[in-house]
N, C-alpha and C positions, 0 to 999 in steps of 0.2 A: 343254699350251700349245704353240702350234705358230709358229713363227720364219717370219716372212713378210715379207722385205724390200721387196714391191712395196705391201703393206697396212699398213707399217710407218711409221717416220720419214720426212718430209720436210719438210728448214726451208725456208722462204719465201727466193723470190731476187729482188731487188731489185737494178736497176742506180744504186744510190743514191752520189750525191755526195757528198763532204764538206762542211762549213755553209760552209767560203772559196768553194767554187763554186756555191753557190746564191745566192738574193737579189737584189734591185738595189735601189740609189740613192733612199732613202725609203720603204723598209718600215720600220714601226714595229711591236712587238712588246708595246709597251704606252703608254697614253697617259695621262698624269698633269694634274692636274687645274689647273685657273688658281693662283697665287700671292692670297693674299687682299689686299687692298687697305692700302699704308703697308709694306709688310714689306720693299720694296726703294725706294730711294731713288732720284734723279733718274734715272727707265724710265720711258717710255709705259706708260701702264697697260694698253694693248692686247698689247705685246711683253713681259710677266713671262712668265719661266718659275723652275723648279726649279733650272733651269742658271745662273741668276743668284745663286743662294744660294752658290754655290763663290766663293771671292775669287779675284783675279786670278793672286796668286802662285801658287797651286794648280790653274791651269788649264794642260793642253796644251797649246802654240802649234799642234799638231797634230792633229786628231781620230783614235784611233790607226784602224788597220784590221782593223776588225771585217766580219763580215758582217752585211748589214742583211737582216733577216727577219721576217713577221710571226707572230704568235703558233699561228696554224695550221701555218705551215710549219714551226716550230721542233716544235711535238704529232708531227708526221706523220712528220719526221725521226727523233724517237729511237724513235718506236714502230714503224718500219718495222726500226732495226737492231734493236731487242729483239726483231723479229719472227725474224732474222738470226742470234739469240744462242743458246748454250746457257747454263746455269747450274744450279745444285743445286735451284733451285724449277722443274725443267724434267723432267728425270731425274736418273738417280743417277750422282755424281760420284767413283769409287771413286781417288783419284790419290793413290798411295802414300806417306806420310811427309808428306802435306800436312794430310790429315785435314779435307776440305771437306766438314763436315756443317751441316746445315739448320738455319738459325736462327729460330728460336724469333719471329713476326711481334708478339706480346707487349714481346719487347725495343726491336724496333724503334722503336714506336709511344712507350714510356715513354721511349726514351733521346732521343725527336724534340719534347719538350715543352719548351714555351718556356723553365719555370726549368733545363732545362739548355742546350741551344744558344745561348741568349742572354746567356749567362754571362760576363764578361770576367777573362783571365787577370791584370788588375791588380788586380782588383775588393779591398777592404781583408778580412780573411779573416772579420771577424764579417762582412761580409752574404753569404757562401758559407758558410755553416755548413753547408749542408745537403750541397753539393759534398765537403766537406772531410770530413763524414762517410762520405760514398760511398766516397774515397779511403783512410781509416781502416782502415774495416771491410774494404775489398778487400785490403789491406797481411796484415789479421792473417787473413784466409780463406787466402789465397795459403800465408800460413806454415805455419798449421795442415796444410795439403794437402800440401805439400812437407815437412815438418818441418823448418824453420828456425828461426832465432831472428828473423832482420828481412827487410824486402823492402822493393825500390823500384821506384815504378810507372815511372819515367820512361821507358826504354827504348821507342823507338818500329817496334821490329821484332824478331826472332828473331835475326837479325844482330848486329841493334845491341844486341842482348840478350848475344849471344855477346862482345862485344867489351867491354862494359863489364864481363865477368867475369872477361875480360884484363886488364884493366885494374884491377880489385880485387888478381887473382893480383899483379901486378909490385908495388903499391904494398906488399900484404902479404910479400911480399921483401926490399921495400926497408928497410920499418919496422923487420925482424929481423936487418937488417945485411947482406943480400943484394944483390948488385950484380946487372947485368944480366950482365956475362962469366960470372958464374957462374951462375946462373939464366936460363938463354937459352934453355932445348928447352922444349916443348913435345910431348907425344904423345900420336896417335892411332891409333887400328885404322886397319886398311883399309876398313872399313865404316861410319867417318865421316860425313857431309853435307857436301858440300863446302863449305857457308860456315864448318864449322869451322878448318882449314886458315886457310882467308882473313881470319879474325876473329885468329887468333894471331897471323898474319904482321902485320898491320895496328898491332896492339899492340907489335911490333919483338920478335915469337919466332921462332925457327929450329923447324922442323919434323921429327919425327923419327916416322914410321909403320911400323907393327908389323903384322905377318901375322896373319889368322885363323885357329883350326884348327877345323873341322865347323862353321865361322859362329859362333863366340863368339873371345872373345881368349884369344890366345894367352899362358899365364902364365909361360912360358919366356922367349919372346921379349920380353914385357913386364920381368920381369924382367933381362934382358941390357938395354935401354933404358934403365932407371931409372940414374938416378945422384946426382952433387950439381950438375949442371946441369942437371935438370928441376926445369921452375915447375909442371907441370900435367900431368895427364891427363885427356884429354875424351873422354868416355866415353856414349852415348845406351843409355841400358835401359828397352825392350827395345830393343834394336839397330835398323839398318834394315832386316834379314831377316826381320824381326819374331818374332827368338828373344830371349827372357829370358836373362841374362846371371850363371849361378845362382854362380859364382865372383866374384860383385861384393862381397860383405865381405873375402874372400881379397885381392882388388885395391885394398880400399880400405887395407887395411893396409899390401899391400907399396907402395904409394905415400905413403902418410904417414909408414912409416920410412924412405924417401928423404928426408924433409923437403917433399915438396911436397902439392900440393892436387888434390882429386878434383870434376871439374867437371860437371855434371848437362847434358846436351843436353836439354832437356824438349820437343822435337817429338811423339816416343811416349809422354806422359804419357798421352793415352784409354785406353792401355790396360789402368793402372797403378792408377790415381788411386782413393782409396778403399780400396783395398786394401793399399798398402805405401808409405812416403812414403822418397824419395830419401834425405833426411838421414837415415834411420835405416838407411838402406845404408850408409853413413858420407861420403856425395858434401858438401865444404864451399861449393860454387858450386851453387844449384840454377835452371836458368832455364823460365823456362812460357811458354807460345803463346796469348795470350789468342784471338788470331783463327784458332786450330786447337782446342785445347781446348775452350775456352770458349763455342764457337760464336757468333764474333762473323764477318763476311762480309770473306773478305778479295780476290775473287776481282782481277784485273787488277791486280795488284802492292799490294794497301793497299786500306783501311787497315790498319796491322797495331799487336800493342804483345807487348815482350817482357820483361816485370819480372825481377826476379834476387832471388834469396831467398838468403841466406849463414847461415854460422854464427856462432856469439857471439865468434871469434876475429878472424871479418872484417868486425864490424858497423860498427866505426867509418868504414869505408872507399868507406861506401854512396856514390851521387852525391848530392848536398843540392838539392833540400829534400827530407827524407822530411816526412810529415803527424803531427803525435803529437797530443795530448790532454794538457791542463792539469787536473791531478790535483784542485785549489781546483777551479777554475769548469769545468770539466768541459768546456772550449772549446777548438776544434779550431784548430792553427794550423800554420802551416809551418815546419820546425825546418832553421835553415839551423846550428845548434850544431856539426858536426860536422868540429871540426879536419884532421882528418888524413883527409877525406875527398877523393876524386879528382877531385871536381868535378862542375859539370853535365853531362850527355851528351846532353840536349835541350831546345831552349828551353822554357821554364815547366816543368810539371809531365806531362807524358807525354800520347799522345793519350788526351783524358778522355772524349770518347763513345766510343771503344772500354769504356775503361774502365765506363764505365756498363751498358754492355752485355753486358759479363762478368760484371757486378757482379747485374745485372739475372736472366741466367741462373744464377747459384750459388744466389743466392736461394729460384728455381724450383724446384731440383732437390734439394738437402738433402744433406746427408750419405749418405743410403740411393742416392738418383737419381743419387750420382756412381759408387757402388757397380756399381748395375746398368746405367750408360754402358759401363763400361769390363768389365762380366762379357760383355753383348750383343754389344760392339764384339768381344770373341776370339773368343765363338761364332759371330756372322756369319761371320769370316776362316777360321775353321776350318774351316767348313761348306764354305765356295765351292771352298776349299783341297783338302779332300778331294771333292769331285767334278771338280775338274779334272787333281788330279797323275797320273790314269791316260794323260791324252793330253797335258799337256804335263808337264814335266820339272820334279821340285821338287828342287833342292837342298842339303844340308847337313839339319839334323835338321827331324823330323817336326814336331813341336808348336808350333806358332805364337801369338802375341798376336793384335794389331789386324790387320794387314798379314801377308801373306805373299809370297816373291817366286819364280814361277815364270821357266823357260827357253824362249824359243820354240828353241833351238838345232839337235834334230831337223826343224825345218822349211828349213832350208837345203840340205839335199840336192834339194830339189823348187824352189830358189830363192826362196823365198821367207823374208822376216827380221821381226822384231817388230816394225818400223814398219807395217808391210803392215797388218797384223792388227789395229793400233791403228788405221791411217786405217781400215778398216776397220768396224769399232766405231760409228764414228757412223755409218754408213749405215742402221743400225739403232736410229739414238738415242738410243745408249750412249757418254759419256765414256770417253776412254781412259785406263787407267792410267796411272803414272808409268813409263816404259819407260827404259833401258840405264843403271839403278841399281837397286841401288849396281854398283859399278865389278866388281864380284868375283863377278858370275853374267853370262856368255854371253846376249847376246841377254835382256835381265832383261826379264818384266812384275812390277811392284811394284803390287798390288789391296790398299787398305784400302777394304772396302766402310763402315764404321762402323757406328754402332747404329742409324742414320734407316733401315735399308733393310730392308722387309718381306721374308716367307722368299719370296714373289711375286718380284720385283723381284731377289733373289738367283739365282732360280729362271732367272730370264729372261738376265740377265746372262751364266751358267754357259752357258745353251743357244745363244745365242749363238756366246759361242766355242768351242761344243765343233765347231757348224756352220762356223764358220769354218777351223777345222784341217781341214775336207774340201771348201772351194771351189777350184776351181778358182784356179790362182797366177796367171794373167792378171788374173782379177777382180778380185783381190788388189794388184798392184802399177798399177793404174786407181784405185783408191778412194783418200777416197771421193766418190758418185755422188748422195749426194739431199740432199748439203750445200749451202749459200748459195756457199762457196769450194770449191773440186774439190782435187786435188792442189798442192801449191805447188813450186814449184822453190826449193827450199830453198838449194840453193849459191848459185843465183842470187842468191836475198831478203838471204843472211848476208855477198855481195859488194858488193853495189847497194843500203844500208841505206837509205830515207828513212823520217826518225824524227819530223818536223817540217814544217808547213806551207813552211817558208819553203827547207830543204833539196827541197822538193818543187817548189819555184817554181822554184829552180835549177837543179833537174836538168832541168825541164821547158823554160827558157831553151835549154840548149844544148843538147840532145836531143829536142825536143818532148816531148808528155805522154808520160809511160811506158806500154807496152804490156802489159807482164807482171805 
């Protein structure tokens, strides 16, 4: 295969507006049919519309400000930006610790069917029976995978996954006569995800992080850590270097004779799953990614959902409602029973077309297919791994899970740094990895290729940038060149935010339209 950037990638460039700057005054986008005759009261029968069906109280005194567009122009518009986009049905999205693999067009299609989207979260729970079983059955998969004893779907991210298991930890303190003075740390490696950190603090923990040694934790330092003011340690296996963490019973110990609890990151579950389940490492917090795992799509922040799977010590503590099943009538309902529970953490019951869609793919895949997810996903990484650590710099030990995280660091002497190398990347229609993570590799690229990607498509990635470590470093801090956007002035974008239509009207008031 031979790497030809001029025969290669180039996305479509479009000087395309946003929908507030298109339009004028009477485009319609869709046209609704006459009101049938008697349905609205003292109207001309000529002047019925749809619009008459609203009562008064529940109308605008204002028509807000939308854009008015007709139905052509609205087609043209998103399919010019999709023309614009990259995504995982595009090329390969190798972005390390995020785990964006290709979802299964099956799930899509079932989770888009009327008896589920049309579903209303008040609805009384006999006429969702079928809902409530999806919810069930996802509850006791999740467990079985994770080895738990319960799990709740609620959590509506990874985050928000992370923080409800904060929030089980303090109540499970609390319950055993633990205050917060004394129970207030928290730790982690240095090789963390930073929403861990954030999700502690959030919960009202103090932070205390521990060095790595060869990229696994350090049982010294962890050990001088521990005391009887830790609630937790948070811990991701396999890590984010994507090394297996083979001292994790060792760890679950000497933190449970602390008195505290051992808390599952489940980001790196792909790599895992099938093979060894967290609770029987002895982790009593275990959390899953259903929109990384699971392949459900989470790409431009969401949707996402993050359930939490505990042990039989911290079940009572779950958020309510969990879903159970009535032993008699075999009927599914939602069990707000649970006293001493923390409470809700998101309205209703979790995002449920996610849910479906997770629910959709385990289905798919069996027990054997989560097996061979997660044996493929180590040998793709391993593969690309060992063809690239000759020209770029692998650090800490050799054997890797899903992910592995190399150094561009040796390219600094020539000027050039891993952002280069990533804009870079797409000029050839390759995603970039996650790059300057984690925190504890120089110049970090973090590549989980996953299991979607042919040994082709591996092949091509690799030569890539093996090509790249020998361009020319001008070419390199230009890119990149056959994208829709070119370089961006990044300091500039992260000073000058406009995140909002209306922040954009204002800056364009006193500045005119923005240039850059």
């Amino acid at each position: 295969m031979t790497v030809d950037e001029s025969t290669g990638f180039h996305q479509a460039k479009y000087r395309e507006p946003i929908l507030f700057e298109m339009g004028a005054p009477g485009r319609v986008g869709i046209t609704l049919p006459k009101l049938p005759a008697g349905i609205v009261k003292d109207k001309d029968e000529n002047d019925k519309s749809f619009q008459d069906l609203i009562p008064d109280n529940l109308r605008c005194t204002q028509p807000p400000e939308l854009p008015e567009l007709s139905a052509p122009e609205v087609v043209r518009h998103y399919t010019r930006l999709s023309q614009m986009s990259y995504g995982v049905d595009t090329n390969t999205y190798p972005l390390g610790s995020c785990t964006m693999k290709y979802t299964p067009k099956l799930c899509m299609e079932l989770s888009s069917l009327p008896g589920i989207t049309e579903l209303h979260p008040n609805q009384p729970a006999e006429t969702v029976q079928g809902a409530l079983k999806i919810m069930y059955d996802l509850q006791n998969i999740l467990a079985e995978i994770g080895g738990v004893r319960a799990v709740t779907l609620q959590p509506s991210a990874g985050a928000q996954g992370e923080y409800t298991g904060m929030l089980i930890t303090r109540a499970y303190h609390e319950f055993n006569g633990g205050s917060d003075e004394v129970r207030d740390q928290v730790i982690l490696p240095d090789t963390a995800h930073g929403t861990n950190p954030a999700s502690a603090v959030m919960a009202g923990y103090n932070i205390v992080e521990i060095p790595s040694e060869n990229g696994c934790v350090d049982l010294e330092a962890l050990e001088n850590a521990l005391s009887e003011r830790t609630a937790a340690f948070m811990l991701t296996n396999p890590n984010t270097l994507g090394i297996f963490e083979d001292d994790v019973l060792k760890i679950a110990e000497m933190v449970h004779d602390a008195g505290a609890l051992l808390y599952y990151d489940g980001a790196n579950l792909n790599a895992i799953m099938g093979w060894v389940r967290p609770g029987d490492m002895g982790y009593d917090i275990v959390h899953f990614n259903l929109h990384k795992t699971f392949s459900t799509p989470h790409g431009g922040g969401g949707p996402g959902s993050g359930p939490i799977g505990v042990s039989q010590k911290l079940e009572k503590f779950l958020p309510v409602p969990v879903v159970a099943q009535d032993e008699k009538t075999k009927n599914y309902y939602l069990d707000y029973d649970l006293p001493n529970s923390i409470g809700k953490v998101k309205g209703f019951y979790g995002n449920f077309n996610v849910l479906v869609k997770a629910y959709i793919y385990l289905r798919l895949m069996g027990g054997e297919g989560l097996r061979d997810i997660a044996e493929i996903a180590t040998l793709n990484s391993n593969y690309m791994k060992e063809k690239l650590k000759g020209v770029y710099e692998l650090p800490y030990k050799d054997l890797r899970k899903h992910e592995f995280v190399l150094s561009g660091s040796m390219f600094k002497d020539k000027g050039v740094r891993t952002l280069d190398i990533a804009k870079r990347l797409m000029d050839y229609g390759l995603h970039a990895p996650t790059i300057y993570f984690p925190l504890i590799v120089d110049e970090a690229l973090m590549i989980e290729p996953t299991e979607n990607e042919s040994k082709a498509e591996l092949d091509r990635y690799i030569e890539v940038l093996l090509k790249i470590a020998e361009e020319d470093p001008e070419v390199l801090h230009s890119a990149p060149h056959n994208t829709s956007v070119g370089r961006i002035d990044e300091i500039y974008a992260a000073k000058n935010l406009l995140l909002s239509w209306r922040m954009y009207k204002a800056k364009c008031s006193v500045d005119g339209k923005p240039t850059r």
